[in-house]
C-alpha positions in Angstrom: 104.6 13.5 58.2 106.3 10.3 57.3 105.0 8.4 54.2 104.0 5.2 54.7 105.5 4.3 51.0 108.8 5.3 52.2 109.1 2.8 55.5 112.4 1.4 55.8 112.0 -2.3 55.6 114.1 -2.6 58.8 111.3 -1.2 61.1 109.5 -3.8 63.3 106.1 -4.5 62.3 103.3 -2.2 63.8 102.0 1.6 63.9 105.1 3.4 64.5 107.7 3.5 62.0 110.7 5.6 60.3 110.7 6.2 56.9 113.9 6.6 54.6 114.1 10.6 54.9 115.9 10.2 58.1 119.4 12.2 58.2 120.5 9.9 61.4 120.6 13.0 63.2 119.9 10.7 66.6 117.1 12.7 68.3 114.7 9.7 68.5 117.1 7.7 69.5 118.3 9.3 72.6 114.6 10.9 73.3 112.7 6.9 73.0 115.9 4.4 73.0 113.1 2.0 74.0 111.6 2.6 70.8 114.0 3.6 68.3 117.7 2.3 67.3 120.4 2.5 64.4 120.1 0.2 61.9 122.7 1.1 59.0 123.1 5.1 58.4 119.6 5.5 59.4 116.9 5.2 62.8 114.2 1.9 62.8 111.4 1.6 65.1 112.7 -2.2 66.8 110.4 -2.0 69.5 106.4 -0.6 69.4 105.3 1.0 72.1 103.4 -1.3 74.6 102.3 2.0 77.5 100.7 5.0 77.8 104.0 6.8 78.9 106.1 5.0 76.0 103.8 5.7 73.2 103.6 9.5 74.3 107.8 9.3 74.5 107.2 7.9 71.0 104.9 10.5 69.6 107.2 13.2 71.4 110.2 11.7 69.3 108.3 12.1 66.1 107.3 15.7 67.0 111.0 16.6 67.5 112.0 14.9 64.1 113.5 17.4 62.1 112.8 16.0 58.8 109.2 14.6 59.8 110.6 11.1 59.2 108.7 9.1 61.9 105.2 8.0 61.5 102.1 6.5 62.3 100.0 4.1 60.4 97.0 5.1 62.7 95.9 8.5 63.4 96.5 8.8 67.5 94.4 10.8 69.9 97.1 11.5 72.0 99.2 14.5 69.9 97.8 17.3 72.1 98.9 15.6 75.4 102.3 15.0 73.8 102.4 18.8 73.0 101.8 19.9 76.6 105.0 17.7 77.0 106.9 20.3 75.8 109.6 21.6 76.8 110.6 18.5 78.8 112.6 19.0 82.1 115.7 17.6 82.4 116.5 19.0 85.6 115.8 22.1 87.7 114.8 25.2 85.8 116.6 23.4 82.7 114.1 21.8 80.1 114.4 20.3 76.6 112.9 22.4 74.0 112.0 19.3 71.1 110.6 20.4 67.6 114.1 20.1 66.5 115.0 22.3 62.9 116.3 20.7 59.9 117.9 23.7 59.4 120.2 23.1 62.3 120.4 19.1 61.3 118.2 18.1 64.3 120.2 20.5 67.1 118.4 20.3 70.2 117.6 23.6 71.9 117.1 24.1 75.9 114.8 26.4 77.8 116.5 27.7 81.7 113.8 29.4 83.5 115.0 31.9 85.6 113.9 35.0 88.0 115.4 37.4 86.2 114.2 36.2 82.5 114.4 33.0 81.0 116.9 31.9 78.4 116.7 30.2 75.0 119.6 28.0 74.0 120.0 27.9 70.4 116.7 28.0 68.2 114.3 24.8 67.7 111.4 24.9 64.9 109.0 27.9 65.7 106.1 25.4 66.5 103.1 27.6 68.0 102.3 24.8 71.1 105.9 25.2 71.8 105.3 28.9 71.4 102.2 28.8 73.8 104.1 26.9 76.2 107.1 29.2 76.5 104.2 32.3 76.8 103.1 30.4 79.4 106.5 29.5 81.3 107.2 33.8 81.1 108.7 34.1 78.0 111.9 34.9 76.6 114.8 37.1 77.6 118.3 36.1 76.0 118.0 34.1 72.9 122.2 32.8 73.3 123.4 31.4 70.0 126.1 29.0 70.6 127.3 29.4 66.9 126.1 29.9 63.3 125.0 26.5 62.5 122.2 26.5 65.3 120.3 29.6 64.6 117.0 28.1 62.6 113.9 30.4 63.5 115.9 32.9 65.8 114.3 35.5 63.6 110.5 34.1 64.2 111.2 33.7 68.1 112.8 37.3 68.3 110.1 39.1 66.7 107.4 37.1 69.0 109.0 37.7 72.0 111.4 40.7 71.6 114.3 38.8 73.4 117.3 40.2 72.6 119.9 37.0 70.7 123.5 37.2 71.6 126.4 35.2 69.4 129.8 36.0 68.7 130.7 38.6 66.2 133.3 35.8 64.6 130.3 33.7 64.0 127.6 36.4 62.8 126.7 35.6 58.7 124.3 37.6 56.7 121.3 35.6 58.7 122.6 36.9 62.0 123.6 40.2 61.3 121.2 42.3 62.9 121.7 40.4 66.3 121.1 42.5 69.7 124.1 41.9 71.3 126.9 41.0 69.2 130.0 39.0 72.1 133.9 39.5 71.2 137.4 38.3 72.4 138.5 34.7 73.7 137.8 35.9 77.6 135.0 34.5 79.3 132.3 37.2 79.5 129.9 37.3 82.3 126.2 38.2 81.3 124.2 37.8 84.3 125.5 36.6 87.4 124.4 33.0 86.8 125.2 33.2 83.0 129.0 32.8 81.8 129.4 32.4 77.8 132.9 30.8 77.3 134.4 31.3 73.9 135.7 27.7 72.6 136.6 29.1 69.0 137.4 25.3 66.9 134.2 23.6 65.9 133.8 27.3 64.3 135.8 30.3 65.3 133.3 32.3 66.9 132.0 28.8 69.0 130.7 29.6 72.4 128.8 27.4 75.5 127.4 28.7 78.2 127.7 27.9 81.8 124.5 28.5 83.6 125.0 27.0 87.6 125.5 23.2 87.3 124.7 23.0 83.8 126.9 23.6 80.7 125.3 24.1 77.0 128.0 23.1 74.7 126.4 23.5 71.2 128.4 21.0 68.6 131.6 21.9 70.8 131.0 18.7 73.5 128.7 16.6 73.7 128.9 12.5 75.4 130.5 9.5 73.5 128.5 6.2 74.9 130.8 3.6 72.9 134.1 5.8 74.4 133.0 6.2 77.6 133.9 9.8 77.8 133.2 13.3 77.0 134.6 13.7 73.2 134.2 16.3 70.0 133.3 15.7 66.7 136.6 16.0 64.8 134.9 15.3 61.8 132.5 17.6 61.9 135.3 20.7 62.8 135.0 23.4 60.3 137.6 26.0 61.6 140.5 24.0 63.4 141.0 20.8 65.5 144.3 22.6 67.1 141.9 25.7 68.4 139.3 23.0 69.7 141.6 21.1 71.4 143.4 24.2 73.0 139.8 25.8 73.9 138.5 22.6 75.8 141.3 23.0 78.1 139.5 26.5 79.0 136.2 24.3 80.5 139.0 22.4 83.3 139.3 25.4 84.9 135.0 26.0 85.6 132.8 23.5 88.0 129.3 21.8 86.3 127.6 18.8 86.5 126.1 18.6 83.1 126.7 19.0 79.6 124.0 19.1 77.4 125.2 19.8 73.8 123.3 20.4 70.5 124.3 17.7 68.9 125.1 14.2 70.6 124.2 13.0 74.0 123.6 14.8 77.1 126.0 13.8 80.5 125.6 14.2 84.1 128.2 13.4 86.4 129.3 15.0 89.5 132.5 17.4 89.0 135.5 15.3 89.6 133.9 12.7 87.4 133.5 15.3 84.9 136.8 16.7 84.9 138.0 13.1 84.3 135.8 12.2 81.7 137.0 15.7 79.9 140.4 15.5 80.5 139.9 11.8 78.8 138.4 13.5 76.1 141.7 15.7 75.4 143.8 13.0 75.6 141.9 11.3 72.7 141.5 15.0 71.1 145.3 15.2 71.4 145.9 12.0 69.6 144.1 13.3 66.6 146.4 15.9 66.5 148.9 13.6 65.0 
């Protein structure tokens, strides 16, 4: 937990606060904007929360804190009800996972509920509510790694529910060599009939997303840009090759979805010819780093 010693000076005065552990990975921010915001290289508390539905948001936030850097100066009854929050839907049969992993630098992780065995999108802290909740929701099937720097407990949630993981072989590192099922090539390869993983070799070479129905997971491949206004990728935070990433984000013009929902930045909705515009925004400013 947070130490009080530690409170950033910035915070607004009250119970909730951020300390000065935080690695600005922007969880809180996007999960409680009403609560938290950026102040520097680092989240504040500007706002306490003034409802019962804000202050659970709130204590939801500091659950999913990867570095444990949000805090209370009062103990709070209302942990356990925050717990059975978990995951949170986002949408139909899609639901965010929280407890993010500092191992992954705060990646978010989803959950997709399905008929024919539910999915786990990248790996969040093995927390054992979160656990008890995905026993509950039918457990897990696929674990899909969308590349080596999201993987945190996959070992802990493989061994409890004897899913079998999936990443691409140009992505697998001492940590992930024993996955189940280990993808290959540049082609699209069709898993189930609602689940298409997409190579999108750049941020790393063995990158993936998956496209499940409406919704596409885009690991640190795509995420939203709120001060651009469009779809975008984090050229500095590309390990193997801006070139590939730009060429491999052409590949996602030629599928349909309604959502992106990466592991690191913000989430977008839109309906498909929005999305295709916002993407096709996003090469052109891609492209322009090329230079």
């Amino acid at each position: 937990m947070a130490k009080q010693h530690l409170r950033r000076s910035e915070n607004i005065q009250g119970n909730f606060f951020v300390d000065s552990t935080c690695i600005d990975c922007d969880t809180c921010r996007w999960m409680a904007p009403e609560i938290f915001r950026k102040e520097g290289e680092q989240s504040i508390v500007y706002h306490q929360p003034t409802s019962h539905e804000l202050e659970l948001k709130t204590i939801r936030a500091m659950l999913s804190c990867p570095t444990f850097s949000i805090g209370s100066m009062e103990k709070t009854n209302k942990i356990k009800e925050a717990q059975v929050g978990f995951p949170i839907c986002i949408d139909t049969n899609v639901f965010h996972c929280g407890y993010h992993s500092e191992n992954s630098y705060g990646a978010s992780s989803y959950f997709l509920q399905r008929e024919k065995g539910n999915v786990l999108v990248d790996s969040p802290r093995f927390a054992r509510p979160l656990v008890k909740r995905l026993e509950e929701m039918g457990g897990i099937k696929y674990m899909y790694l969308t590349h080596r720097d999201d993987v945190a407990d996959h070992k802990k949630y493989q061994k409890h529910f004897n899913c079998k993981r999936l990443i691409h072989i140009d992505d697998i590192s001492y940590d992930t060599k024993d996955v189940e099922i280990k993808l290959s090539g540049n082609e699209a390869i069709q898993i189930e009939k609602d689940l298409v993983v997409i190579p999108v070799p750049g941020h790393t070479k063995g990158h993936t997303v998956l496209l499940f129905r409406k919704y596409l997971f885009t690991g640190d491949h795509l995420a939203w840009s709120p001060s651009r206004g469009h779809l975008y990728a984090f050229r500095d935070a590309c390990w193997y090759s801006w070139t590939e990433q730009t060429m491999s984000m052409y590949k996602l013009l030629e599928y349909d979805f309604e959502w992106v929902l990466p592991g690191h930045g913000r989430s977008y909705q839109a309906d498909i010819q929005t999305m295709h515009e916002s993407l096709k925004n996003c090469l052109k400013w891609m492209e322009s780093k090329l230079l």
